[in-house]
C-alpha positions in Angstrom: 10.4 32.3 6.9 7.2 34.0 5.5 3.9 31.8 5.4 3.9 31.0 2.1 7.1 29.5 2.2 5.8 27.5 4.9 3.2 26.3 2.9 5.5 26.2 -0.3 7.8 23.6 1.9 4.3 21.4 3.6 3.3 21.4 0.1 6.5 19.4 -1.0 6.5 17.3 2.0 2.8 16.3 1.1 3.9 15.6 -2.2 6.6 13.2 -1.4 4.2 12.1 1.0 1.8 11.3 -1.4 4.4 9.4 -4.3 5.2 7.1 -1.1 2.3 6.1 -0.3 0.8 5.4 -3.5 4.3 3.2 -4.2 3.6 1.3 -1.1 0.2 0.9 -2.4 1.3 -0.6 -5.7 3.4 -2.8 -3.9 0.5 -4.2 -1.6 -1.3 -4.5 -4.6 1.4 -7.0 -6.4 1.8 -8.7 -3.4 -1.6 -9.4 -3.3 -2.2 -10.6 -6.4 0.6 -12.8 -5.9 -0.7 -14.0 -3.2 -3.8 -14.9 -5.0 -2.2 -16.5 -7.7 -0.1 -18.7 -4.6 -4.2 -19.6 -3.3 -5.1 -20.7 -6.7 -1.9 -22.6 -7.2 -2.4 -24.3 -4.0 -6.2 -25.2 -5.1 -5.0 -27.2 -7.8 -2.3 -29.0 -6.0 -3.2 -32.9 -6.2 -1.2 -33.7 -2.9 -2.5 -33.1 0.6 0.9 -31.8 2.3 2.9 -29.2 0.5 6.4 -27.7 0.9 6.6 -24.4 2.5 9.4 -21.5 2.6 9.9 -20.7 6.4 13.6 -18.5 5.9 15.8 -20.9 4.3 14.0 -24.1 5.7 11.2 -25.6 3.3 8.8 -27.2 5.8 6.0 -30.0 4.9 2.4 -28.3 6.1 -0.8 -29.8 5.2 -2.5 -28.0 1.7 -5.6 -26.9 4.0 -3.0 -25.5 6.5 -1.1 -23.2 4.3 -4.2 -22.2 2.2 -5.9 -21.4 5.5 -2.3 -19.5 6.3 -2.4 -17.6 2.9 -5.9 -16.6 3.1 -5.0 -14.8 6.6 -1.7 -13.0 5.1 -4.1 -11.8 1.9 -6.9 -10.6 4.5 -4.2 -8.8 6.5 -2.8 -7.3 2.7 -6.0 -6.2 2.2 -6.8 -4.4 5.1 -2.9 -2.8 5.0 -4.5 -1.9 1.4 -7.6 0.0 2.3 -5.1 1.6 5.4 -3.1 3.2 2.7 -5.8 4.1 0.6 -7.0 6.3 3.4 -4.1 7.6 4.1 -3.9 8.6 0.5 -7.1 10.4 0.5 -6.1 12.4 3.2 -3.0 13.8 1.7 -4.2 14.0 -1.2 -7.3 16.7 0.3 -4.5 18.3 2.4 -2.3 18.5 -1.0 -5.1 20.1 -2.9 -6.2 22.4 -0.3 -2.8 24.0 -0.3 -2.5 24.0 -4.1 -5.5 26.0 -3.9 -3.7 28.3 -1.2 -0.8 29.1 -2.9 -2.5 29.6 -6.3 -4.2 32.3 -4.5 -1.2 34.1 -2.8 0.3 33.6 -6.8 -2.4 36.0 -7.9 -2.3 38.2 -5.0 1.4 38.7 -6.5 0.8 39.3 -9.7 
């Protein structure tokens, strides 16, 4: 296998690489605003205990108990988030430097 197969082949992988992550990004991203809209929903709640999924069992916790609770899970979201983002960067740099590359042996070709 020549180099710029190689190359040809890393640049798909990094591609693939790339359409992942930014999915599992958009997903973070949905959950989080879901989560937010939860926090907000919890806010307005005019009862001090509230019901909360735990598998199939719905479990009475106090409101400042699962606010406190969601707040964490949204914190964590957002730093998974920013993780991905990163890692998004990164491929995307190693993406575009091989672009570049085999743009280059392209013309050397031609």
């Amino acid at each position: 296998m020549t180099v710029a197969q190689e190359d040809y082949i890393a640049f798909n992988q990094y591609n693939a690489q790339l359409g992942a992550l930014t999915q599992q990004k958009n997903q973070l991203k949905m959950i989080s605003e879901t989560m937010k809209n939860t926090i907000s929903e919890v806010e307005k709640s005019n009862t001090d205990e509230i019901y909360k999924n735990l598998g199939s069992v719905l479990i009475k916790a106090s409101k400042e108990k699962i606010k406190t609770d969601l707040e964490n899970e949204l914190e964590t979201i957002g730093i998974r988030i920013k993780t991905v983002e990163k890692q998004e960067e990164l491929v995307a740099k190693k993406l575009e430097g091989l672009k570049t590359k085999l743009d280059a042996e392209s013309k050397k070709k031609e």
